[in-house]
C-alpha positions as CSV (number, residue, x, y, z in Angstrom):
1,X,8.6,-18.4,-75.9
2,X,7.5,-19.4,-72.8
3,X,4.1,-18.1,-71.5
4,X,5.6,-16.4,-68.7
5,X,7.9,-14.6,-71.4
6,X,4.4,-13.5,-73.2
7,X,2.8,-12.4,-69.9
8,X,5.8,-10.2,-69.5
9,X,5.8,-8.5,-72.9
10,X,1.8,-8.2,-72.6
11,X,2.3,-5.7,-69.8
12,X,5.6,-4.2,-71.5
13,X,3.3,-3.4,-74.7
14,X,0.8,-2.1,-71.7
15,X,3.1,0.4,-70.0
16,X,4.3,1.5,-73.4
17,X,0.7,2.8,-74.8
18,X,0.8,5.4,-71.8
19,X,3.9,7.1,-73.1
20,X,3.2,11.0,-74.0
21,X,5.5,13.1,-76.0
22,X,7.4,16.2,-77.3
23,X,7.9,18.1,-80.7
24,X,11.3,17.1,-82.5
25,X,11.9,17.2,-85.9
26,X,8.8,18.1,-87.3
27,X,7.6,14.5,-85.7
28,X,6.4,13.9,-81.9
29,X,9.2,12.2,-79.9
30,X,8.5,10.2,-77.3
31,X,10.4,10.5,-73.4
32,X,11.0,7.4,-72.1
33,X,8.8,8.1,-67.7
34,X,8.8,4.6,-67.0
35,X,11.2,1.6,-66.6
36,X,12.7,0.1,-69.6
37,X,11.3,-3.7,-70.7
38,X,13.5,-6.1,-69.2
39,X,16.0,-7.6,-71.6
40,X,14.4,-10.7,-73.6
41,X,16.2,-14.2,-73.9
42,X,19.5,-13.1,-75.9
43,X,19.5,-14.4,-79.4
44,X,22.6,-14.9,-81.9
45,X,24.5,-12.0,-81.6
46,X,24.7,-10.1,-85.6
47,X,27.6,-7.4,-86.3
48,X,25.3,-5.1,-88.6
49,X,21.4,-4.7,-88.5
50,X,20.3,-2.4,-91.1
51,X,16.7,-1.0,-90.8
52,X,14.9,0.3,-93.3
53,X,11.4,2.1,-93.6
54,X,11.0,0.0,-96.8
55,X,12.2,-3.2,-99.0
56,X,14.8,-1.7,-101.1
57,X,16.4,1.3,-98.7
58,X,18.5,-1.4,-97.0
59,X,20.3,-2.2,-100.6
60,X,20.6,1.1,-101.9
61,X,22.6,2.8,-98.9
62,X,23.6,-0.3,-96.8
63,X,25.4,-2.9,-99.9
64,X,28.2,-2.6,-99.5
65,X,28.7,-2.7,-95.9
66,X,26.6,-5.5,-95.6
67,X,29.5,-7.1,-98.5
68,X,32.1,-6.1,-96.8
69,X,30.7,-7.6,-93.6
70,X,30.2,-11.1,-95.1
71,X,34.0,-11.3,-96.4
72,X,35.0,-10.4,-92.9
73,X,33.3,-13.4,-91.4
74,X,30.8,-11.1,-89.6
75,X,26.8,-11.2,-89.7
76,X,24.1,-8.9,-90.8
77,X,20.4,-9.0,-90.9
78,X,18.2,-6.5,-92.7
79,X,14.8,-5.6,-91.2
80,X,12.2,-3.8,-93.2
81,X,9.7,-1.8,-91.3
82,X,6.9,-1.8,-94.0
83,X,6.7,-4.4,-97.2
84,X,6.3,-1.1,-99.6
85,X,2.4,-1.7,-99.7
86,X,1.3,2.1,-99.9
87,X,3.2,3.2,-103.1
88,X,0.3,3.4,-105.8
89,X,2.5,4.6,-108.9
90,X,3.9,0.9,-108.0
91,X,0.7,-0.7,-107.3
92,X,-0.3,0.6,-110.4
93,X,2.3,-0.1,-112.5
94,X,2.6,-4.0,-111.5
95,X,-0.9,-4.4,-111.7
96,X,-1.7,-2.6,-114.8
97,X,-4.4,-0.8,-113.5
98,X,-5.7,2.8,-113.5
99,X,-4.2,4.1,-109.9
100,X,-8.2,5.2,-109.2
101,X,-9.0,1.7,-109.8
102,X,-6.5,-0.3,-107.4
103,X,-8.1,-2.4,-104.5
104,X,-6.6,-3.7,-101.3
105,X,-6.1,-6.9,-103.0
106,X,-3.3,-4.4,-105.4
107,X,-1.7,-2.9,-103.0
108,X,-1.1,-6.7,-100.7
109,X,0.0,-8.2,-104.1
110,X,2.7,-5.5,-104.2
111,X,3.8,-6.1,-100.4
112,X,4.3,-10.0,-102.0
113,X,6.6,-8.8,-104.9
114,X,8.6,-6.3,-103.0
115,X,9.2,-9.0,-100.4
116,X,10.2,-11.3,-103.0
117,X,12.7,-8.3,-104.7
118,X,14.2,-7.7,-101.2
119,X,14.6,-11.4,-100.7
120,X,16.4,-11.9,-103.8
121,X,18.5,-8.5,-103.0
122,X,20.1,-9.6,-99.9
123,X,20.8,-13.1,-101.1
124,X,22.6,-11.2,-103.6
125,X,24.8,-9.8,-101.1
126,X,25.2,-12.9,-99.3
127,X,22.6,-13.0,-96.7
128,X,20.1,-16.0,-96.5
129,X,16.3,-15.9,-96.0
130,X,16.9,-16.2,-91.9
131,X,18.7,-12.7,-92.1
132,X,15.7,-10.7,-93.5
133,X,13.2,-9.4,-90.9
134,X,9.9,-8.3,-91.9
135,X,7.9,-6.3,-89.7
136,X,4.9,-5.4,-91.7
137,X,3.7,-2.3,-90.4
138,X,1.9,0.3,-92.6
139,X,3.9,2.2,-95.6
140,X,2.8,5.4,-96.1
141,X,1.6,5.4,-92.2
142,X,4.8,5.3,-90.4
143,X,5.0,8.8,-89.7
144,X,1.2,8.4,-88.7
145,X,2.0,6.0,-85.6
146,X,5.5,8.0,-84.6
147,X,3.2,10.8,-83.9
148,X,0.2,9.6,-82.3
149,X,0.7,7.3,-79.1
150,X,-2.9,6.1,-78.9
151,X,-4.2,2.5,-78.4
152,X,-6.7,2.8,-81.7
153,X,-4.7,0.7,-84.7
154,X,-3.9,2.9,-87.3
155,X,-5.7,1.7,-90.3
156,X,-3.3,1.7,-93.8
157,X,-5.6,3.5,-96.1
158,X,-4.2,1.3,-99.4
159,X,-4.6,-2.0,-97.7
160,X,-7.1,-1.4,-94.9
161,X,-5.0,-3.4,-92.8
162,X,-4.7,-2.4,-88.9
163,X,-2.1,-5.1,-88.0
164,X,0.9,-6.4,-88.8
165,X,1.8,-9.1,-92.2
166,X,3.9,-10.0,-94.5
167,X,2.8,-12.7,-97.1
168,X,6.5,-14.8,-98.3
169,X,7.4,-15.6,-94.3
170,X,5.8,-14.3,-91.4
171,X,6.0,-10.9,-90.1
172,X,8.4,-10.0,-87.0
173,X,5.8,-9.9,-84.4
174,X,3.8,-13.0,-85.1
175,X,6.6,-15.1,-85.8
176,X,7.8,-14.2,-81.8
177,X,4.6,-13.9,-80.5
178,X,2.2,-15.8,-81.9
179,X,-0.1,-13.1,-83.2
180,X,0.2,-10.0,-85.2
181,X,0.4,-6.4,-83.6
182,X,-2.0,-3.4,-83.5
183,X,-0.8,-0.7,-86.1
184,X,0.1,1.4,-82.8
185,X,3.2,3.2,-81.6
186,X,3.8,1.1,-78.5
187,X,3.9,-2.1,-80.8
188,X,6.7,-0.5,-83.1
189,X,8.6,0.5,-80.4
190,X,8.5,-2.7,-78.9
191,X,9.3,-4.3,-81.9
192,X,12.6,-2.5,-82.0
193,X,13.8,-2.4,-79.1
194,X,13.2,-6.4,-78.6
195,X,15.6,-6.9,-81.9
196,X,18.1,-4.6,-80.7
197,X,18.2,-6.3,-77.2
198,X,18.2,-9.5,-78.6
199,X,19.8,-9.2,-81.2
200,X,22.9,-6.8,-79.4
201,X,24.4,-5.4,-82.9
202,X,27.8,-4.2,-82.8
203,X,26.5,-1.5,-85.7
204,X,22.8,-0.1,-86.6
205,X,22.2,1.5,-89.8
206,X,18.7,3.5,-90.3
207,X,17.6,6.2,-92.4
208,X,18.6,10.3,-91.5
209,X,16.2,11.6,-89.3
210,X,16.8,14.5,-92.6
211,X,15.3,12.6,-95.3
212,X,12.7,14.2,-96.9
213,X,10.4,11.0,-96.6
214,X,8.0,11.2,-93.6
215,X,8.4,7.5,-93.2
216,X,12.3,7.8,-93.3
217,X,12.3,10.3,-90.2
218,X,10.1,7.9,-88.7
219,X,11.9,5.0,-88.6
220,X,14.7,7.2,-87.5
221,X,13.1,8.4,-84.5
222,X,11.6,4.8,-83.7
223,X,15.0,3.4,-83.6
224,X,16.0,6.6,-81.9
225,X,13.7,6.1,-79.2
226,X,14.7,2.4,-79.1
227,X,17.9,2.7,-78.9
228,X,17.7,4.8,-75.7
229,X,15.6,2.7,-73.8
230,X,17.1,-0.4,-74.4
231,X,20.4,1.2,-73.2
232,X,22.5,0.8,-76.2
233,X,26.4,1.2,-76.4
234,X,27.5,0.1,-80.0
235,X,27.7,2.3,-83.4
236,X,24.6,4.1,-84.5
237,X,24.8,5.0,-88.2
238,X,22.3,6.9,-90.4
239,X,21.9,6.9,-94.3
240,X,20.0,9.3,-96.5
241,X,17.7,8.2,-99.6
242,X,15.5,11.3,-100.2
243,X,16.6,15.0,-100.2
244,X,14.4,17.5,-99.5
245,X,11.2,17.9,-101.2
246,X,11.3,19.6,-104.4
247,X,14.7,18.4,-105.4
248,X,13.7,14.5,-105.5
249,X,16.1,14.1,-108.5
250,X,19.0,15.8,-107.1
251,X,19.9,13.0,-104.7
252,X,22.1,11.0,-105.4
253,X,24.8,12.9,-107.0
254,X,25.9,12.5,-109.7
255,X,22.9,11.0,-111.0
256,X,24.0,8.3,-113.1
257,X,25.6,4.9,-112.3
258,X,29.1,5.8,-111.5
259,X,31.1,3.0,-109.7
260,X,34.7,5.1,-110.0
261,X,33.5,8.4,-108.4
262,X,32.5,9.3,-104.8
263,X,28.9,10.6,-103.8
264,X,29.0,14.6,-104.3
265,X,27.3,17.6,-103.0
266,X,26.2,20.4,-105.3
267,X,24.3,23.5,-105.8
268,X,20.1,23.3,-106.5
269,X,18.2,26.6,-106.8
270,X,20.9,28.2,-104.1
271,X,20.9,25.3,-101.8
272,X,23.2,22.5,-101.4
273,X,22.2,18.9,-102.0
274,X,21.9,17.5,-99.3
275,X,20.5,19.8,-97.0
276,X,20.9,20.4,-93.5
277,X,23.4,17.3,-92.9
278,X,27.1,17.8,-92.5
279,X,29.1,18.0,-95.9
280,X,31.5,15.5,-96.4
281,X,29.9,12.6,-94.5
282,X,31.6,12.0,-91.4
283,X,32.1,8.4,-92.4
284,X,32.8,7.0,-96.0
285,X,33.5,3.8,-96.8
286,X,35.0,2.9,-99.8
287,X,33.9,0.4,-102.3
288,X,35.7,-2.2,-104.5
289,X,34.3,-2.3,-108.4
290,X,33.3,-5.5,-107.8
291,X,31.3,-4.4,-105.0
292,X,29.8,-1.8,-106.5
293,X,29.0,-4.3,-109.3
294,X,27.3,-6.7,-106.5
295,X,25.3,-3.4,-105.5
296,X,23.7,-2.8,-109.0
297,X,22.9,-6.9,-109.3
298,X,20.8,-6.1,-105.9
299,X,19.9,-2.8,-106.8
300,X,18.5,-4.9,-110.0
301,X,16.2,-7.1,-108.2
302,X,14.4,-4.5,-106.6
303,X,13.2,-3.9,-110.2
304,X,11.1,-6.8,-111.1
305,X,7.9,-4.8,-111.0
306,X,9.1,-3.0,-113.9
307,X,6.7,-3.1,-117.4
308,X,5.5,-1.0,-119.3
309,X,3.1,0.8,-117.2
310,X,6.0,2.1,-114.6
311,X,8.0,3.5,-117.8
312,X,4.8,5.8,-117.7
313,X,4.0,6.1,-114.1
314,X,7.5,5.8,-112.7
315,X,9.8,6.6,-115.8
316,X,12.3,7.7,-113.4
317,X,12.2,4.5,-110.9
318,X,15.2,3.0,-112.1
319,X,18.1,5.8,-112.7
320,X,17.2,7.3,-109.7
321,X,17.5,3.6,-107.7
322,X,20.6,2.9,-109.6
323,X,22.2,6.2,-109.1
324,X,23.5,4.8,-105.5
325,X,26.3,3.5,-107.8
326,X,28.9,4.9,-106.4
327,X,32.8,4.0,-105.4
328,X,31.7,4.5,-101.5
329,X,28.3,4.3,-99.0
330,X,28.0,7.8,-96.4
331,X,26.9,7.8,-93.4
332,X,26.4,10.2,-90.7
333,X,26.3,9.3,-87.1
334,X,22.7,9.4,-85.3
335,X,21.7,11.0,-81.8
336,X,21.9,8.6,-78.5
């Protein structure tokens, strides 16, 4: 990039760390008051860019599409907000360790591995390591920087990290830029809304601004935000990966690996699963058994941190991960 391109998004990243804000959600939305960041030097163009808070949401609601994408000739890249390094039941159960015990040094080791699982899940479904974008902002903090628009980095509690990395390729923002970003809102939302100008996807896939994660409705409302100031006109899709809290393993449904049946709603202590969003989806796409059969492989690699400790600490990791088995992938449409 040339230096009068970096000069430029210095002062975009400038402007952006004025921006104030009001209450939607549950989370602090920002309001776009000044002019949009000019459009960056386009790049290829991709059909399908899935987001996803962290490494492993991408395979579990986004598989299939992204299969079904490759046999039509059409691209995809996935990019991961966070590399999964604030999850201490993992931490702990790849490292062995007493989760009062874990170190930084822990918690980077299991931003390596679930870089190397999502890596080996999308080449799975036919993407190559070009296609993956890591962004390496703070798990477990993204809800953090949505709400809070000040210039202090954020500093990731597990790692004590206050800018972006990611240790098997470079993160997003170095990679472009040279250097990594400040854990701050302006830099995610710069972030995004470069890609999607850049990038100009004919489809964007993120998680429901409903999940039940904090992190999930984050990322929604980041790509939210992006999406209306970079002026975007093509399909905006959302995917759910968490009900609501208190009903963890009611979601999916059924809960059990079931490649012939279709995702299903159903009754939990006098609500239905899922909550708030439209029953049926407004958009399901159907799966082939072989793709759904491609989906578990990927689902699969996401599972490498698995030994003995997570049997104990996470004993219901896997049926949960695998129950996104299904013979379709829903989707509900997000806000412009």
């Amino acid at each position: 990039m040339s230096r009068r391109m970096r000069l430029v998004w210095s002062l975009c990243f400038t402007v952006l760390l004025g921006l104030g804000g009001s209450m939607r959600s549950g989370l602090t939305a920002r309001t776009p008051s000044l002019p949009a960041a000019p459009d960056p030097a386009p790049r290829a163009h991709v059909d399908l860019l899935v987001f996803a808070p962290h490494p492993d949401d991408e395979t579990l609601c986004c598989a299939g599409v992204i299969l079904q994408a490759g046999a039509q000739g059409k691209t995809a890249k996935v990019v991961d907000f966070t590399s999964g390094d604030g999850f201490p039941a993992a931490a702990a159960a790849l490292t062995g360790k007493p989760i009062e015990k874990l170190t930084p040094a822990d918690f980077r080791e299991l931003a390596r591995r679930r870089e190397m699982e999502v890596s080996s899940a999308i080449a799975k479904l036919g993407l190559g390591p070009d296609d993956l974008i890591l962004l390496g902002y703070p798990d477990s903090g993204l809800d953090h920087l949505y709400r809070d628009a000040g210039t202090t980095p954020y500093r990731q509690k597990f790692t004590e990290a206050t800018k972006t990395y990611a240790i098997v390729k470079q993160d997003y923002h170095s990679a472009m830029h040279g250097a990594p970003a400040p854990y701050t809102h302006a830099a995610v939302l710069a972030d995004i809304m470069e890609l999607i100008k850049s990038l100009a996807p004919s489809e964007i896939y993120v998680t429901s601004k409903f999940d039940g994660h904090p992190d999930h409705q984050s990322a929604y409302w980041f790509v939210h935000d992006a999406v209306a100031r970079a002026n975007y006109h093509g399909e905006f899709y959302t995917y759910l990966v968490h009900p609501a809290v208190g009903a963890e393993n009611e979601w999916p449904w059924p809960h059990a690996i079931t490649p012939l049946l279709p995702f299903a709603a159903h009754q939990f202590k006098g609500e239905q699963i899922p909550q708030t969003l439209p029953w049926p989806p407004p958009r399901r796409v159907p799966l082939t058994p072989e793709q759904a059969q491609k989906k578990l492989e990927a689902i699969h690699a996401h599972l490498s941190r698995e030994n003995a400790a997570s049997k104990k600490l996470m004993p219901d990791e896997r049926a949960s991960l695998e129950s996104f088995v299904k013979s379709e992938e829903i989707f509900w449409p997000g806000e412009k």
